[in-house]
PDB file as gemmi writes it, atoms N, CA and C in Angstrom:
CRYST1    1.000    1.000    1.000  90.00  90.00  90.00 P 1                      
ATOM      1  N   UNK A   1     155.529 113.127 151.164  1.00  0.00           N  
ATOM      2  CA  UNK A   1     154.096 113.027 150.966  1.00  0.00           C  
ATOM      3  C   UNK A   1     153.806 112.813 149.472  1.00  0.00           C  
ATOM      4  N   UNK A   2     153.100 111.896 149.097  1.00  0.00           N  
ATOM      5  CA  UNK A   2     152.669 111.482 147.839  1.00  0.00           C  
ATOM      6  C   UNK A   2     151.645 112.952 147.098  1.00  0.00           C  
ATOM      7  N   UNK A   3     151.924 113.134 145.966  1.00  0.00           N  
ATOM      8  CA  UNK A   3     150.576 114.133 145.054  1.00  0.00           C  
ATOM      9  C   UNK A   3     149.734 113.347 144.891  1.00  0.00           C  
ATOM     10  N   UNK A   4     148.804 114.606 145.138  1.00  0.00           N  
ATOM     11  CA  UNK A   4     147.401 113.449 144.782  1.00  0.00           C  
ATOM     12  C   UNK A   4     147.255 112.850 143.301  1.00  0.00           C  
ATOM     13  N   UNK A   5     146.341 111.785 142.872  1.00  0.00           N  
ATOM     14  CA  UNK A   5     146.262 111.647 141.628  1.00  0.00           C  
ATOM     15  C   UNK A   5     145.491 112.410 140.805  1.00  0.00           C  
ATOM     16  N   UNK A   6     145.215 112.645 139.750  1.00  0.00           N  
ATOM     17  CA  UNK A   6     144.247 113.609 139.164  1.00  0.00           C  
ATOM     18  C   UNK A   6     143.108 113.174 139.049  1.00  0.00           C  
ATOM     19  N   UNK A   7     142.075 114.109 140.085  1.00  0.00           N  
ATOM     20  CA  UNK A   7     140.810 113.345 139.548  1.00  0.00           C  
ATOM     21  C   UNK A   7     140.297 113.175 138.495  1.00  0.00           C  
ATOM     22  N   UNK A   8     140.383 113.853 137.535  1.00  0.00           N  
ATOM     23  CA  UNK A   8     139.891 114.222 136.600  1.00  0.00           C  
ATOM     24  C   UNK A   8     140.135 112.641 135.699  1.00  0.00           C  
ATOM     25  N   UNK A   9     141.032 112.778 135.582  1.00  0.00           N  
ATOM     26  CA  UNK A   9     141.542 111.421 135.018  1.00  0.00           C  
ATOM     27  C   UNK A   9     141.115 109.978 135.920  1.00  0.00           C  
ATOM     28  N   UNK A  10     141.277 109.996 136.903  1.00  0.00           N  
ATOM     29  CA  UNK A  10     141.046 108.908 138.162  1.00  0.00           C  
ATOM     30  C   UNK A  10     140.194 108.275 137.531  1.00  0.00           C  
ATOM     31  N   UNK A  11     139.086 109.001 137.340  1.00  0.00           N  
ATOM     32  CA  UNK A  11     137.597 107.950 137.169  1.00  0.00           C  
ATOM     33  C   UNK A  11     138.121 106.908 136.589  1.00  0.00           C  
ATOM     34  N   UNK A  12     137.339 105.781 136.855  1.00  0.00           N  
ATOM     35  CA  UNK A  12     137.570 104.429 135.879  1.00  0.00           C  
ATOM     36  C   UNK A  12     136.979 104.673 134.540  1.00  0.00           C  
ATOM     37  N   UNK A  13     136.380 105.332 134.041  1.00  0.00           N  
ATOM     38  CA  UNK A  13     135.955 105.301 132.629  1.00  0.00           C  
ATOM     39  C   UNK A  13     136.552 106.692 132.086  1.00  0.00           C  
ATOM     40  N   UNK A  14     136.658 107.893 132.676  1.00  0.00           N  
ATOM     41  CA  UNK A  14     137.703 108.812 132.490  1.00  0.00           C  
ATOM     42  C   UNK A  14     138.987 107.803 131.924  1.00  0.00           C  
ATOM     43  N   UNK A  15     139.721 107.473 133.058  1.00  0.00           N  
ATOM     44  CA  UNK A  15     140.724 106.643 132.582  1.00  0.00           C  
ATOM     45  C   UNK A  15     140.871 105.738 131.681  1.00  0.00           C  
ATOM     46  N   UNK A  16     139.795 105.022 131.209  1.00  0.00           N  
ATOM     47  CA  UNK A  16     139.728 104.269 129.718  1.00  0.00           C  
ATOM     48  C   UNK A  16     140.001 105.101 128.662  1.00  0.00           C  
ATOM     49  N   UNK A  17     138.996 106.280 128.545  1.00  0.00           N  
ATOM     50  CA  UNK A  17     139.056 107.186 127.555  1.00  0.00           C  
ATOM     51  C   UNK A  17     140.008 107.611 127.184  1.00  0.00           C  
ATOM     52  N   UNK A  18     141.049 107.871 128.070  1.00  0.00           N  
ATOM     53  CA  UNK A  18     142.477 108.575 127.889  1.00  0.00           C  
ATOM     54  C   UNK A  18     142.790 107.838 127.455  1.00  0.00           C  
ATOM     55  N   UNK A  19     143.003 106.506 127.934  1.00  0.00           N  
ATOM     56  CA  UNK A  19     144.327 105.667 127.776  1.00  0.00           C  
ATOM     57  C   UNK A  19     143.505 105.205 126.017  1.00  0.00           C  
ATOM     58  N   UNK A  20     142.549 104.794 125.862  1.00  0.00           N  
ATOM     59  CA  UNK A  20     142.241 104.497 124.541  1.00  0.00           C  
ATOM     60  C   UNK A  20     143.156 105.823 123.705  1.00  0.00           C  
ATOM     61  N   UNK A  21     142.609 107.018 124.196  1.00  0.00           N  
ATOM     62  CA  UNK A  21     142.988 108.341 123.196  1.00  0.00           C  
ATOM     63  C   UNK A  21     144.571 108.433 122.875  1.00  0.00           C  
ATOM     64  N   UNK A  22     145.173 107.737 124.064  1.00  0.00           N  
ATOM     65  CA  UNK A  22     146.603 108.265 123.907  1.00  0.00           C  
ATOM     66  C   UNK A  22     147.024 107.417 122.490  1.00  0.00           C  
ATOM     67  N   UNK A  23     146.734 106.637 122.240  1.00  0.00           N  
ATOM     68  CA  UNK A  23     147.326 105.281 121.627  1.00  0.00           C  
ATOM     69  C   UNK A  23     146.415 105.628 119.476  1.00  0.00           C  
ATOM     70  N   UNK A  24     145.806 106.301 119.475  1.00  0.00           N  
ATOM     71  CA  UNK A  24     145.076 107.149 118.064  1.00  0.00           C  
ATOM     72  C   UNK A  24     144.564 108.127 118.126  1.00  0.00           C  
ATOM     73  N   UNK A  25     144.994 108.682 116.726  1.00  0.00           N  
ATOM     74  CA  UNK A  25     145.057 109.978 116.698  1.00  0.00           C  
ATOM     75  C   UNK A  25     143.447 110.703 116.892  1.00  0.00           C  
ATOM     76  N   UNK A  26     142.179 109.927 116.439  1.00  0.00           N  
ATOM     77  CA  UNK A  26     140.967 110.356 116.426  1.00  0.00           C  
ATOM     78  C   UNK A  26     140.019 109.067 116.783  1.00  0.00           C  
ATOM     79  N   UNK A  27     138.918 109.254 117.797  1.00  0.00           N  
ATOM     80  CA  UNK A  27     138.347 108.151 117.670  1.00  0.00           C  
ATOM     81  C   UNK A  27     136.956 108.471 117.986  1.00  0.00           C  
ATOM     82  N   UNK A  28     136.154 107.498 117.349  1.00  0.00           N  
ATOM     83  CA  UNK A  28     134.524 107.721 117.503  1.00  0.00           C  
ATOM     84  C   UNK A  28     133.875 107.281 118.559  1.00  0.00           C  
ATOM     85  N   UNK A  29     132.775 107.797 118.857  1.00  0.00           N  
ATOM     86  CA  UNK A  29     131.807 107.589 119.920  1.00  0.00           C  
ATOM     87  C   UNK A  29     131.398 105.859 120.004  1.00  0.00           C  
ATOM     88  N   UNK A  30     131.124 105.512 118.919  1.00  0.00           N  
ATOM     89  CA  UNK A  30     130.448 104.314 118.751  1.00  0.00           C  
ATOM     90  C   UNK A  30     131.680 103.341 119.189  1.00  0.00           C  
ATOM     91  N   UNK A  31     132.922 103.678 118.649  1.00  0.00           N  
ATOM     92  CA  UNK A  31     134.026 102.837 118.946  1.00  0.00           C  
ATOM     93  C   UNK A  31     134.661 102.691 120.433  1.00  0.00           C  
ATOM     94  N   UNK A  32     134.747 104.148 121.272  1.00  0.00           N  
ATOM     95  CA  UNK A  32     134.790 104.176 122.468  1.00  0.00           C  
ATOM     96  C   UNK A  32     133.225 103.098 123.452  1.00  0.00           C  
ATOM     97  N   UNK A  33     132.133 103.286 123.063  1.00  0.00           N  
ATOM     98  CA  UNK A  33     131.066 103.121 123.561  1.00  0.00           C  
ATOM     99  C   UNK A  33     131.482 101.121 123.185  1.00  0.00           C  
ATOM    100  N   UNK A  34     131.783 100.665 122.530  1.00  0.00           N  
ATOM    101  CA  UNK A  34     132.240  99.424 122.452  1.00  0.00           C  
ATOM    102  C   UNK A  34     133.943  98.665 123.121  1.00  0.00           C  
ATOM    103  N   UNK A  35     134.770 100.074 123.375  1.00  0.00           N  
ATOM    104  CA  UNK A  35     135.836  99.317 124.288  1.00  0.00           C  
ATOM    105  C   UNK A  35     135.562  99.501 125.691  1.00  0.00           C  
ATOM    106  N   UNK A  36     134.497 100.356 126.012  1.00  0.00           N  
ATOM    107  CA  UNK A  36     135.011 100.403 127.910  1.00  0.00           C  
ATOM    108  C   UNK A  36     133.238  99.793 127.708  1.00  0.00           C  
ATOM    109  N   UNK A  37     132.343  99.240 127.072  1.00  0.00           N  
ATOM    110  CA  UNK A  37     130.938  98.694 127.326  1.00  0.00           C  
ATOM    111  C   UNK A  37     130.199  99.812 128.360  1.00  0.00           C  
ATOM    112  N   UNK A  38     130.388 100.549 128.547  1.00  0.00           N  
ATOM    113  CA  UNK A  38     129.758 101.426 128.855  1.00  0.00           C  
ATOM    114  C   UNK A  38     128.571 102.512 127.895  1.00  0.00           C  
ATOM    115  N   UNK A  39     127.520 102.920 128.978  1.00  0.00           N  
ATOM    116  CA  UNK A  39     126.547 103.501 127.776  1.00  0.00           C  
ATOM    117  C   UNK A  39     126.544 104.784 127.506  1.00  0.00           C  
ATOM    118  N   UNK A  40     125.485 105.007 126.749  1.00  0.00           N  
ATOM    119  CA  UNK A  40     125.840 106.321 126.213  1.00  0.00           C  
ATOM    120  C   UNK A  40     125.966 107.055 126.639  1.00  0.00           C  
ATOM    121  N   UNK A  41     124.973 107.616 127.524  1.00  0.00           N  
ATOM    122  CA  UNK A  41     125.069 108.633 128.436  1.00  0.00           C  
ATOM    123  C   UNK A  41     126.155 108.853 129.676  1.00  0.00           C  
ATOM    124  N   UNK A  42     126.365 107.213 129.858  1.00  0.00           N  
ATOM    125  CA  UNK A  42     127.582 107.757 130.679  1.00  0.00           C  
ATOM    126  C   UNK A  42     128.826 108.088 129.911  1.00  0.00           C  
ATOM    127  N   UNK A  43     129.336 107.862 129.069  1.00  0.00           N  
ATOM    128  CA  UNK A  43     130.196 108.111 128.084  1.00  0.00           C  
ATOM    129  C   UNK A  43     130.374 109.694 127.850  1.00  0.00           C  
ATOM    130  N   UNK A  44     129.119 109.815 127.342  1.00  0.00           N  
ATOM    131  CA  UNK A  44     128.803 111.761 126.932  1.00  0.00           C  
ATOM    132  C   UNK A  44     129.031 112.377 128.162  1.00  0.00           C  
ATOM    133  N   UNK A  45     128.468 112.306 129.299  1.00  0.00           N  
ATOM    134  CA  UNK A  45     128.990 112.695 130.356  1.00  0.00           C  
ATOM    135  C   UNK A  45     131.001 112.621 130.694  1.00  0.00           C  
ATOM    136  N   UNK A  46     131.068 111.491 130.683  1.00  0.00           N  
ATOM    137  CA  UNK A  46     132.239 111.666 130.895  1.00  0.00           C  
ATOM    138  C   UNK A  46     133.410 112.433 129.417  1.00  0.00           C  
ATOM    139  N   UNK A  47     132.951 112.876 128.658  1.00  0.00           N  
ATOM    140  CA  UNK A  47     133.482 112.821 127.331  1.00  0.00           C  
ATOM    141  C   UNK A  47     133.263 114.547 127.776  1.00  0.00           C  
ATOM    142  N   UNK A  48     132.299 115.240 128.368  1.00  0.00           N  
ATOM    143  CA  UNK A  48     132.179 116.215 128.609  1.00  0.00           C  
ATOM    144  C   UNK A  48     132.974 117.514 129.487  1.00  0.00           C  
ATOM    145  N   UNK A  49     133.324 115.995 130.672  1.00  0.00           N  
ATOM    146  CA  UNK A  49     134.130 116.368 131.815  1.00  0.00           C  
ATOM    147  C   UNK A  49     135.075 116.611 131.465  1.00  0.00           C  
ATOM    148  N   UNK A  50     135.609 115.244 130.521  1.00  0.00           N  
ATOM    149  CA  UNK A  50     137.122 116.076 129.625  1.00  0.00           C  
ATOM    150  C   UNK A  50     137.551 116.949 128.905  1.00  0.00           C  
ATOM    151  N   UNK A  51     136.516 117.376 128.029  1.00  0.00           N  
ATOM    152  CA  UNK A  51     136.699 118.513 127.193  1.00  0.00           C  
ATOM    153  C   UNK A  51     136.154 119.850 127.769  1.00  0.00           C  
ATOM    154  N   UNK A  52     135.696 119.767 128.984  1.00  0.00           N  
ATOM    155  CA  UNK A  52     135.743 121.239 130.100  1.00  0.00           C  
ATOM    156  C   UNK A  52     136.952 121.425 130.592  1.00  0.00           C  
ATOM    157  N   UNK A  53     137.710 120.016 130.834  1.00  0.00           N  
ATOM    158  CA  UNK A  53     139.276 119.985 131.441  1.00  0.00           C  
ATOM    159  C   UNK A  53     139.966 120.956 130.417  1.00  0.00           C  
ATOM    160  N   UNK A  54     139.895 120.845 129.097  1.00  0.00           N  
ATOM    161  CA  UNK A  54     140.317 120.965 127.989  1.00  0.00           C  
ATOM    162  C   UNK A  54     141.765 119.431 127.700  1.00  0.00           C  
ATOM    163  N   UNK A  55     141.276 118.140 128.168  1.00  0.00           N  
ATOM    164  CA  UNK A  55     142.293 117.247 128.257  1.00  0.00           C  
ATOM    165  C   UNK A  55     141.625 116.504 126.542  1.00  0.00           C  
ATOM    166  N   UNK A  56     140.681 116.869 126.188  1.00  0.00           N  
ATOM    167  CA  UNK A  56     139.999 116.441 124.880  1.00  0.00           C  
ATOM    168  C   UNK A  56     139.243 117.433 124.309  1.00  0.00           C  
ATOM    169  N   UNK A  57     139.393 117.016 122.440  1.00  0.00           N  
ATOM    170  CA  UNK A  57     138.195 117.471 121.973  1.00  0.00           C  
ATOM    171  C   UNK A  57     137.239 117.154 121.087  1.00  0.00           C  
ATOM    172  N   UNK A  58     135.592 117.111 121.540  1.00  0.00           N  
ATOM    173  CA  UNK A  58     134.857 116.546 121.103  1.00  0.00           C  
ATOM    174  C   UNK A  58     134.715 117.574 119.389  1.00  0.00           C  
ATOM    175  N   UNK A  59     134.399 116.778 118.492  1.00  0.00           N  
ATOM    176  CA  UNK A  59     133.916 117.709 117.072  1.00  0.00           C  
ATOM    177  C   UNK A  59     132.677 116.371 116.751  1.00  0.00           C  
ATOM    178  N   UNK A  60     131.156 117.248 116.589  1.00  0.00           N  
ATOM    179  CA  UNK A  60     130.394 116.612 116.033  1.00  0.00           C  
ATOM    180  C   UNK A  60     129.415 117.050 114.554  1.00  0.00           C  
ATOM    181  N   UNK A  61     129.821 116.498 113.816  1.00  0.00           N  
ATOM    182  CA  UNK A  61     129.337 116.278 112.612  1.00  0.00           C  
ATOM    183  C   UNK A  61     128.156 115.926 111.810  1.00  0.00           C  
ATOM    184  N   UNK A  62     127.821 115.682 110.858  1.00  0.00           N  
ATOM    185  CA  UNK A  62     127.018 115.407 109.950  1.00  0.00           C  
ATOM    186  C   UNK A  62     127.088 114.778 108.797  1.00  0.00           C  
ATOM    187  N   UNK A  63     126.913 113.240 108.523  1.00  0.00           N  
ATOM    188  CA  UNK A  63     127.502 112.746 107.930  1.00  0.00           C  
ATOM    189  C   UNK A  63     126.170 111.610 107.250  1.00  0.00           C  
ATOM    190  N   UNK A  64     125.202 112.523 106.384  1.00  0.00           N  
ATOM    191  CA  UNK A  64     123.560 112.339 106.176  1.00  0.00           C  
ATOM    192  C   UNK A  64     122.996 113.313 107.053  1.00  0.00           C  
ATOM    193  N   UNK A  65     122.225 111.805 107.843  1.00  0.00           N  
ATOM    194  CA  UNK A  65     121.071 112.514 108.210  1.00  0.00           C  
ATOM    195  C   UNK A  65     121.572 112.176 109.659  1.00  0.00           C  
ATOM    196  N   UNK A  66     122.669 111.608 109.834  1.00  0.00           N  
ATOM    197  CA  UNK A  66     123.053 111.105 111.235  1.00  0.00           C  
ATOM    198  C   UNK A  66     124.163 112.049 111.119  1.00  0.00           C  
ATOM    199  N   UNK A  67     124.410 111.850 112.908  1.00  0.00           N  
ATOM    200  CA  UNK A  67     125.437 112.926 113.595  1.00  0.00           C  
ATOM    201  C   UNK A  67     126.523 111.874 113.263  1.00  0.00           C  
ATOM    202  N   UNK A  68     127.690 112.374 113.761  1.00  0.00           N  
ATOM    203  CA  UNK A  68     128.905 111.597 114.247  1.00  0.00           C  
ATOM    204  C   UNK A  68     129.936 112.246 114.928  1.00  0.00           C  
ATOM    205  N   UNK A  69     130.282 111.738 116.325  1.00  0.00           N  
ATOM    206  CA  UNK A  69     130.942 112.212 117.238  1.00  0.00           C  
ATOM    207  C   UNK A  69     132.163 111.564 117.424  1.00  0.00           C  
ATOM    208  N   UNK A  70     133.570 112.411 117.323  1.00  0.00           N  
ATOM    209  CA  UNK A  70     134.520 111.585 117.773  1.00  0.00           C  
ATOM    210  C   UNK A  70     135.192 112.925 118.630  1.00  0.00           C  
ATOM    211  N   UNK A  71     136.511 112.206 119.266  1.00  0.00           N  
ATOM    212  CA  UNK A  71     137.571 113.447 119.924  1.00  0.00           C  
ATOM    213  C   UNK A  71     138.979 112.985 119.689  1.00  0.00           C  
ATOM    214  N   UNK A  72     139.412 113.908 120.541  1.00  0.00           N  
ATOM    215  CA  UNK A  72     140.821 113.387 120.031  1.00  0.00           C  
ATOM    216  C   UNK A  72     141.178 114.210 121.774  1.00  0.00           C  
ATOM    217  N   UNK A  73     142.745 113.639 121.589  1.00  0.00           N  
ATOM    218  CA  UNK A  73     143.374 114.119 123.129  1.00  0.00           C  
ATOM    219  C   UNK A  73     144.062 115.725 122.548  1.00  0.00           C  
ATOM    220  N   UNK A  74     144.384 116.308 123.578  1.00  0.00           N  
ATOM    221  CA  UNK A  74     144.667 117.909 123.267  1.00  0.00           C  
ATOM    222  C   UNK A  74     146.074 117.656 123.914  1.00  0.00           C  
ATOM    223  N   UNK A  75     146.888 118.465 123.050  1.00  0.00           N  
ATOM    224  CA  UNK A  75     148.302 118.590 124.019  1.00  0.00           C  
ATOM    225  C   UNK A  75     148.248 118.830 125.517  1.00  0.00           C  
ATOM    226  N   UNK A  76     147.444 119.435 125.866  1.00  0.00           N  
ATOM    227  CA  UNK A  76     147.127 119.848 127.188  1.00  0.00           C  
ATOM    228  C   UNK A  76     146.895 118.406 128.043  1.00  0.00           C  
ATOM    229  N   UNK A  77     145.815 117.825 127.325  1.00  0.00           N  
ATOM    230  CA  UNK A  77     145.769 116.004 127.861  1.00  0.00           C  
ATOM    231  C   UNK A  77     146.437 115.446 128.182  1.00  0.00           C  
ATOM    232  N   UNK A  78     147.108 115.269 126.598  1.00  0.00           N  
ATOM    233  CA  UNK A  78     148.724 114.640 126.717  1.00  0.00           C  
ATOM    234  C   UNK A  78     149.780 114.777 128.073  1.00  0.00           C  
ATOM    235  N   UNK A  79     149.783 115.579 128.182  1.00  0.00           N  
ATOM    236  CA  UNK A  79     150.535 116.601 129.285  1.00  0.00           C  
ATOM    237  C   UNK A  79     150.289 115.872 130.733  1.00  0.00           C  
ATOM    238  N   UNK A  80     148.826 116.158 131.081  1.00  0.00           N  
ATOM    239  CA  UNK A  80     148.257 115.593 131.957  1.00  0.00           C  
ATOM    240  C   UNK A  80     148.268 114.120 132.422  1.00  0.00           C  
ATOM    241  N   UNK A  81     148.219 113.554 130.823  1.00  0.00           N  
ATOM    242  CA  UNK A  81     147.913 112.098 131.407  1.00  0.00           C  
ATOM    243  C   UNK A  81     149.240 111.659 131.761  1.00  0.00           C  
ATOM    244  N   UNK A  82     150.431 112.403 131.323  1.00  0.00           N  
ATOM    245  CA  UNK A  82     152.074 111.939 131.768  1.00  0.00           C  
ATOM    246  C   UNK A  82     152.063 112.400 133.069  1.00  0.00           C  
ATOM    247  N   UNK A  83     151.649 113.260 132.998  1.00  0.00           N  
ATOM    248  CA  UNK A  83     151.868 113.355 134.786  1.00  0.00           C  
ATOM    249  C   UNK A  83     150.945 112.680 135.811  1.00  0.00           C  
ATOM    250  N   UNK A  84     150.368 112.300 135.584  1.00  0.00           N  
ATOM    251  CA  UNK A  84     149.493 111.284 135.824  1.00  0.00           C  
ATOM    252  C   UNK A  84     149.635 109.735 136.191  1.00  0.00           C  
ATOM    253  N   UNK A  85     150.598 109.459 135.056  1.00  0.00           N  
ATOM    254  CA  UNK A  85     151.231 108.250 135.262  1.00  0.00           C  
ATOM    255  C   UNK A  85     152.048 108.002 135.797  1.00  0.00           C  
ATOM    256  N   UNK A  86     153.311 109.445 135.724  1.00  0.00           N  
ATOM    257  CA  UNK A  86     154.540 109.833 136.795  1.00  0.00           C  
ATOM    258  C   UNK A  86     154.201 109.677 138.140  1.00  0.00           C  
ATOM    259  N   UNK A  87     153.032 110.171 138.152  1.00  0.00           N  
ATOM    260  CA  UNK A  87     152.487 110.363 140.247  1.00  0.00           C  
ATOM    261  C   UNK A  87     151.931 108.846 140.020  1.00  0.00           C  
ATOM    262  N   UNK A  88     151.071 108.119 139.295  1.00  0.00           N  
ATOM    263  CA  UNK A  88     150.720 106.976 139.672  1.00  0.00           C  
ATOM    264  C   UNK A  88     152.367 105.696 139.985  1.00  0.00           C  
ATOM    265  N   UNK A  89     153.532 106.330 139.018  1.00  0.00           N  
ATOM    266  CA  UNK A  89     154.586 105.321 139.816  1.00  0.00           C  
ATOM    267  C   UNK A  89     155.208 105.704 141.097  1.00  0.00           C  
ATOM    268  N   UNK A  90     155.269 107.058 141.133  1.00  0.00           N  
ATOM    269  CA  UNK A  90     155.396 107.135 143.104  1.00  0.00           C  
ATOM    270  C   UNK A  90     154.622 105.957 143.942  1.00  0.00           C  
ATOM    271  N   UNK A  91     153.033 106.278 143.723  1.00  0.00           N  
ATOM    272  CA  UNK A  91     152.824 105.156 144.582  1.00  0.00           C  
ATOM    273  C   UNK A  91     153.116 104.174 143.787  1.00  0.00           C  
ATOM    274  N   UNK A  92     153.622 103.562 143.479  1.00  0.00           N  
ATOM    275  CA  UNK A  92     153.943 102.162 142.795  1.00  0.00           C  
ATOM    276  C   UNK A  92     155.010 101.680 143.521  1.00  0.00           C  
ATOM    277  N   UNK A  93     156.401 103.138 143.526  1.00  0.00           N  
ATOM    278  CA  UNK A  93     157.302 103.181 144.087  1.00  0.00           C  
ATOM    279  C   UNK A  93     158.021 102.151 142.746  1.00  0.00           C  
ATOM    280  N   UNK A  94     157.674 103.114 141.842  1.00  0.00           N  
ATOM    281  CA  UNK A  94     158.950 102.336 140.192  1.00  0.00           C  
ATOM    282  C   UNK A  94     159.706 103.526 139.947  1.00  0.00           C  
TER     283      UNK A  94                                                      
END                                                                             
């Protein structure tokens, strides 16, 4: 019997986020919000879901008079998203 996949990760824009995160060490809101074209709010939402997982973490700032939001992946993420990819080659069957 196959494991399930992780939902958490599953989502299609969940899953952007990671896979962007795995690949640098820190990245910004504005920069995520320009690779998966997705908007803000869905972004923050999903940016939320992850860092309740504890698979990310958001730190927001002050930098003037404007905020600035970036995260980064948590070892715990890390962790996750390998196993993640391990159960996604079962079904692959690689």
């Amino acid at each position: 019997m196959l494991k399930e996949l992780n939902p958490i990760i599953h989502s299609q824009l969940r899953l952007a986020i990671m896979t962007i995160l795995l690949s640098v060490d820190e990245v910004d809101f504005n920069y995520l919000k320009e690779q998966t074209q997705a908007t803000s709010g869905n972004i923050s939402v999903q940016l939320e879901k992850l860092s309740s997982a504890g698979y990310i973490q958001v730190n927001k700032e002050f930098i003037g008079k404007k905020t600035r939001t970036s995260c980064r992946m948590t070892e715990e993420g890390k962790q996750a998203f390998e196993e993640y990819i391990e159960t996604l080659k079962t079904y692959l069957k690689l």
